[in-house]
C-alpha positions as CSV (number, residue, x, y, z in Angstrom):
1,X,50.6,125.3,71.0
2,X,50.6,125.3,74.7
3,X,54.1,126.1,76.5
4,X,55.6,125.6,80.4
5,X,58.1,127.9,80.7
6,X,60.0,128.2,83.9
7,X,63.3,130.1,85.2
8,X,65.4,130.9,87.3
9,X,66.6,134.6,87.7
10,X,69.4,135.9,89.8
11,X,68.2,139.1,90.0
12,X,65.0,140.6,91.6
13,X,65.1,143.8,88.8
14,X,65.1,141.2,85.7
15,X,62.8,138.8,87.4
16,X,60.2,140.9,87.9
17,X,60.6,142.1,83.9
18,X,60.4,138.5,82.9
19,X,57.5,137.8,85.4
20,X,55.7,140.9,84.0
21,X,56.0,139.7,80.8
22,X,55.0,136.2,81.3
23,X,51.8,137.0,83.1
24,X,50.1,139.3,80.0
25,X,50.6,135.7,78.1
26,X,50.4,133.0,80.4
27,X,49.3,131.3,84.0
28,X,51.3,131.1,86.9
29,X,51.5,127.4,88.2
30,X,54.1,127.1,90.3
31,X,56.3,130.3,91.5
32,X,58.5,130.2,88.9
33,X,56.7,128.3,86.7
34,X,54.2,129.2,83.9
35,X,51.6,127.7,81.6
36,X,50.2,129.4,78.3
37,X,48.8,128.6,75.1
38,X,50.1,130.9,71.9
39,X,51.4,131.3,68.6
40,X,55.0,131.5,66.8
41,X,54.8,134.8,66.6
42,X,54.2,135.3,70.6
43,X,56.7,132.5,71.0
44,X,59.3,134.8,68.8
45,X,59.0,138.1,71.3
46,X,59.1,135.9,74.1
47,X,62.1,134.7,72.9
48,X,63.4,137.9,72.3
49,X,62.6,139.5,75.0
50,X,64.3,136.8,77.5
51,X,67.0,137.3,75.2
52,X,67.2,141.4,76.2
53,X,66.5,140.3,80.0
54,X,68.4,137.6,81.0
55,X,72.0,137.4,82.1
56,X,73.4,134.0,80.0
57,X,75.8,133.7,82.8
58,X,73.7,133.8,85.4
59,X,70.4,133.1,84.6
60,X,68.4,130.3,83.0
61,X,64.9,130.1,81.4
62,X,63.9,126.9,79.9
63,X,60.5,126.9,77.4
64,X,58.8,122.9,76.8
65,X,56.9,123.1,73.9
66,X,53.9,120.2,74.9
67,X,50.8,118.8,72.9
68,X,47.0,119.4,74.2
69,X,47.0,114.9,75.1
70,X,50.6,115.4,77.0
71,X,48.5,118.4,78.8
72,X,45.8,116.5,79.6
73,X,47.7,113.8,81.2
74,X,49.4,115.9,83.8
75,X,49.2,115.5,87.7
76,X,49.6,117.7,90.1
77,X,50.0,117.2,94.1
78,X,49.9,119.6,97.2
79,X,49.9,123.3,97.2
80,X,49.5,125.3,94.0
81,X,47.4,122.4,92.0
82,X,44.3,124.3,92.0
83,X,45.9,127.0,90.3
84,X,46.7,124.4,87.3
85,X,43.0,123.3,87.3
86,X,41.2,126.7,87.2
87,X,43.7,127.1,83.7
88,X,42.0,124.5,82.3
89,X,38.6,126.5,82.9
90,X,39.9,129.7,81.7
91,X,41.2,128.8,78.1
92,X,39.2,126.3,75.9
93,X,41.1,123.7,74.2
94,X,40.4,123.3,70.3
């Protein structure tokens, strides 16, 4: 299943741990968005570990689930959309 996730951390210490984490996994397409395809069983430590990261109160990371036709049909304008087209060439969509 392919995944944006995107956030929006307070602090510069746990952004960087949720950045690190993000890019072993997925693509950076905007600066604090992210793009991936992967399992539920790298969707459950992702989870978890924004879980351990993340300050609820201050803090927010949202995850959008999103099928390979709702992919297909995105659209991207200005700076950063040649970042979303070189994903396409890097991962091969069964």
């Amino acid at each position: 299943m392919r995944y944006i996730v995107s956030y929006d951390i307070a602090n510069e210490r746990r952004r960087r741990r949720l950045v690190k984490f993000l890019e072993d996994y997925m693509c950076r397409i905007q600066y604090s968005v992210f793009t991936g395809d992967f399992d539920e069983s790298i969707l459950e430590n992702l989870k978890r570990w924004i879980s351990y990261v993340i300050e609820p109160d201050e803090d927010s990371v949202l995850i959008v689930p999103l099928c390979v036709s709702d992919w297909q049909k995105r659209l991207s304008f200005g700076v950063g959309r040649e970042s979303a087209m070189e994903y396409e060439k890097e991962f091969q969509i069964l």
